[in-house]
C-alpha positions in Angstrom: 83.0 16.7 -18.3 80.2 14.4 -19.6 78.5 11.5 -17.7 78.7 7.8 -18.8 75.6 7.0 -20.4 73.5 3.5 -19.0 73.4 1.3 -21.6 69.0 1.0 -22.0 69.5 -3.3 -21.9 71.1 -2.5 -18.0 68.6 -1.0 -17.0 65.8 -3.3 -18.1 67.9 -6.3 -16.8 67.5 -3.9 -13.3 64.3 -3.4 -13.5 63.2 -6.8 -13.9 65.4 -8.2 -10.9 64.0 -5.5 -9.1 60.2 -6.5 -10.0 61.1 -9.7 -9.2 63.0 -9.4 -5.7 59.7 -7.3 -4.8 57.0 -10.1 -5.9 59.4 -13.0 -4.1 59.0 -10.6 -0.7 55.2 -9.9 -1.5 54.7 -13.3 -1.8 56.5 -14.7 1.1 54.9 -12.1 3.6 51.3 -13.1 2.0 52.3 -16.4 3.0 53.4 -15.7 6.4 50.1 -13.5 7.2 47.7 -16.6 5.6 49.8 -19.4 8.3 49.5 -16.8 11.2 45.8 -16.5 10.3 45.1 -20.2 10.1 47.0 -21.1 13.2 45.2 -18.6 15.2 41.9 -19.8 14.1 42.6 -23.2 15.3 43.7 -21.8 18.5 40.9 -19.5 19.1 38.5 -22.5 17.6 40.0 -24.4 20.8 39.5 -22.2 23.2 36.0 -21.2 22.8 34.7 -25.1 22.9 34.9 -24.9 27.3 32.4 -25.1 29.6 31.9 -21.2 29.7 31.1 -21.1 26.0 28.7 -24.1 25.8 27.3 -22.5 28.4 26.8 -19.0 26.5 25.7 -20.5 23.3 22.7 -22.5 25.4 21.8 -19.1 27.6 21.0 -17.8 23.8 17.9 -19.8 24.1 16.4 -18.5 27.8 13.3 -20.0 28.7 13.4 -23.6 26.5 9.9 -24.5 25.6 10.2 -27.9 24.5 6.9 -29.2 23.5 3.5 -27.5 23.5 0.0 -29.4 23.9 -2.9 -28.5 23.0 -6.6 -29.9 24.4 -10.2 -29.1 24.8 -13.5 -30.4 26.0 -16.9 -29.9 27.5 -16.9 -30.5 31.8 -20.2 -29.7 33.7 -19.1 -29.0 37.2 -21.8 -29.3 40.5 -21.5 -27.8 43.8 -24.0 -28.8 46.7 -23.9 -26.6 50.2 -23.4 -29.3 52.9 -23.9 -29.8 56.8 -21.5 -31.6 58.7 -20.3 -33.4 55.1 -24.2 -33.7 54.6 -25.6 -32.7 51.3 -28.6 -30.4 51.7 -30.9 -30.9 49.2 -32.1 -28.1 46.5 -29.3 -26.3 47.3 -26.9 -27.5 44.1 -25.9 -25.2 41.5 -24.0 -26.2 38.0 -21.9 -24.7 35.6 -21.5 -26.2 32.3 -18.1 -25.8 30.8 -17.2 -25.3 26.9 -13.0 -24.7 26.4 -9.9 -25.4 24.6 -5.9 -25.2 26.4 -2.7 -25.4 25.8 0.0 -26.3 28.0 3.9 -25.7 27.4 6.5 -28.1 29.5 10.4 -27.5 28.9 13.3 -26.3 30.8 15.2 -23.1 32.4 18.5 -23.0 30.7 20.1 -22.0 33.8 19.4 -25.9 35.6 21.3 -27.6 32.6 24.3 -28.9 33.5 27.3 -28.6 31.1 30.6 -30.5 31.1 33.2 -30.7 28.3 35.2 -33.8 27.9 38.2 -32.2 25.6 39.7 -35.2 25.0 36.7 -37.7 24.0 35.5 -34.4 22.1 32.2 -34.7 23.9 29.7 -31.9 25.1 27.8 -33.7 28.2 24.4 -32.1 29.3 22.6 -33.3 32.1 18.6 -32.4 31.4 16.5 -31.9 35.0 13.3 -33.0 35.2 10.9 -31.1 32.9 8.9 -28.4 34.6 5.3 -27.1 33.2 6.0 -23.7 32.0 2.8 -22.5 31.4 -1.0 -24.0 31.8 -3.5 -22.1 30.6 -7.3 -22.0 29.1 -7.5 -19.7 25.7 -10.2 -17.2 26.5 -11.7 -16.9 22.8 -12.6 -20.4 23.2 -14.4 -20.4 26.6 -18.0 -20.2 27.3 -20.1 -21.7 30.1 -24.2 -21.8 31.0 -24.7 -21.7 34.4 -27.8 -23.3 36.8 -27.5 -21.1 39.7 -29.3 -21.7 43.3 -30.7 -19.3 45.3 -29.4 -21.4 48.2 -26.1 -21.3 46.8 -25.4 -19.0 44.3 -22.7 -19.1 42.0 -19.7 -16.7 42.8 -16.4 -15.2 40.7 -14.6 -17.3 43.1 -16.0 -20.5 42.2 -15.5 -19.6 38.5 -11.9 -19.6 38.8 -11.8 -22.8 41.1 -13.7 -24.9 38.4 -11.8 -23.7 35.7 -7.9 -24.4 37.6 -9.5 -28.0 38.5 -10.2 -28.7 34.8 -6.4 -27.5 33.7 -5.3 -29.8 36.5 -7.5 -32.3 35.1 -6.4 -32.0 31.7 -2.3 -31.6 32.8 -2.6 -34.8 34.4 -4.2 -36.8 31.2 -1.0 -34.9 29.2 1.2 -36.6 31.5 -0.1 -40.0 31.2 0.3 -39.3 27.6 3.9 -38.7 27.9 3.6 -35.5 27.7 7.1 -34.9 30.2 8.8 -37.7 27.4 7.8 -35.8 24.6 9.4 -32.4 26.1 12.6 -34.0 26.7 12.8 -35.9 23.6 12.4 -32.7 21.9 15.0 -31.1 24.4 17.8 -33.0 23.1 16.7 -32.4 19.4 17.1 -28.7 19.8 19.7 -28.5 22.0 21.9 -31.0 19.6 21.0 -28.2 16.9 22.2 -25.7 19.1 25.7 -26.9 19.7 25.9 -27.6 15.9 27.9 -25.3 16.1 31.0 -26.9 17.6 31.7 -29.3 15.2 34.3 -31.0 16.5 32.2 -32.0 19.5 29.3 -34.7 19.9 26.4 -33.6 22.4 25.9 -36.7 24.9 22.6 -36.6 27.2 22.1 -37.7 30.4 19.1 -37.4 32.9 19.8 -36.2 36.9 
């Protein structure tokens, strides 16, 4: 008994449906995957702008040096032995000074204060005071000539004490410079860059 044979035209017109049907469902569950992608994006972009994120993006920076000043000089320092707050005489010794510092003034991350205002799409960060981070003579640029006394001769010691009285000397010229404006100015420049990150967000600053 012999089979029916398909007529060929059938079978393209099948073929073609069946192309089709396939490239209608490839398409619609492309389209499906792309709006489950987006709208999980914006949901996970929500989430992360918190407190606990800002928060993590800033400890990314550790230690925030916020501006760095530089100075140098020439200080001749004297020291007389006394009796009962009485100079003796011959009995000073001097030490002439020859130097150039730097000192670096910021903030520890971990004293910021962050707030996020989800509403007013703000990022609020409260800046401390500045602190000086680090204060410090550069050795390759250091020389001194002393004038010692036998009647008072010039110890390690006093060294050391000269020196730390000319980097408070020079710290406290920085600051009437503005030296403590300067390091928060800078502060909000790089922490604004920082949070750039967030786009949907504007950093506001505010001083404790």
């Amino acid at each position: 008994m012999s089979r029916k044979k398909e007529h060929p035209i059938a079978q393209n017109l099948l073929l073609w449906f069946l192309k089709k049907v396939l490239s209608v469902l490839f398409l619609a569950v492309l389209l499906l995957f792309a709006r489950y992608a987006f709208t999980n994006m914006l949901f996970t972009h929500h989430l992360i702008v918190n407190q606990s994120a800002v928060e993590r993006q800033l400890e990314g920076i550790g230690e925030l040096a916020t501006y760095q000043y530089t100075y140098k000089g020439t200080e001749t320092v004297a020291n007389t032995r006394q009796v009962l707050k009485v100079d003796i005489p011959g009995t000073t010794h001097r030490i002439s000074f020859s130097y150039s510092g730097v000192i670096k003034v910021g903030y520890t991350i971990s004293d910021i204060l962050v707030h996020v205002d989800s509403e007013a799409r703000t990022i609020e960060i409260t800046l401390p005071a500045p602190v000086i981070l680090d204060n410090y003579i550069l050795e390759d640029s250091l020389s001194h000539q002393e004038n010692n006394n036998i009647f008072n001769p010039i110890k390690g010691n006093d060294i050391i004490t000269y020196l730390n009285e000319i980097k408070d000397k020079e710290l406290s010229l920085a600051i009437d410079q503005g030296l403590y404006d300067l390091a928060e100015q800078n502060a909000k420049e790089i922490i604004a860059q920082v949070l750039s990150v967030f786009e949907d967000y504007e950093p506001v600053f505010r001083s404790q």
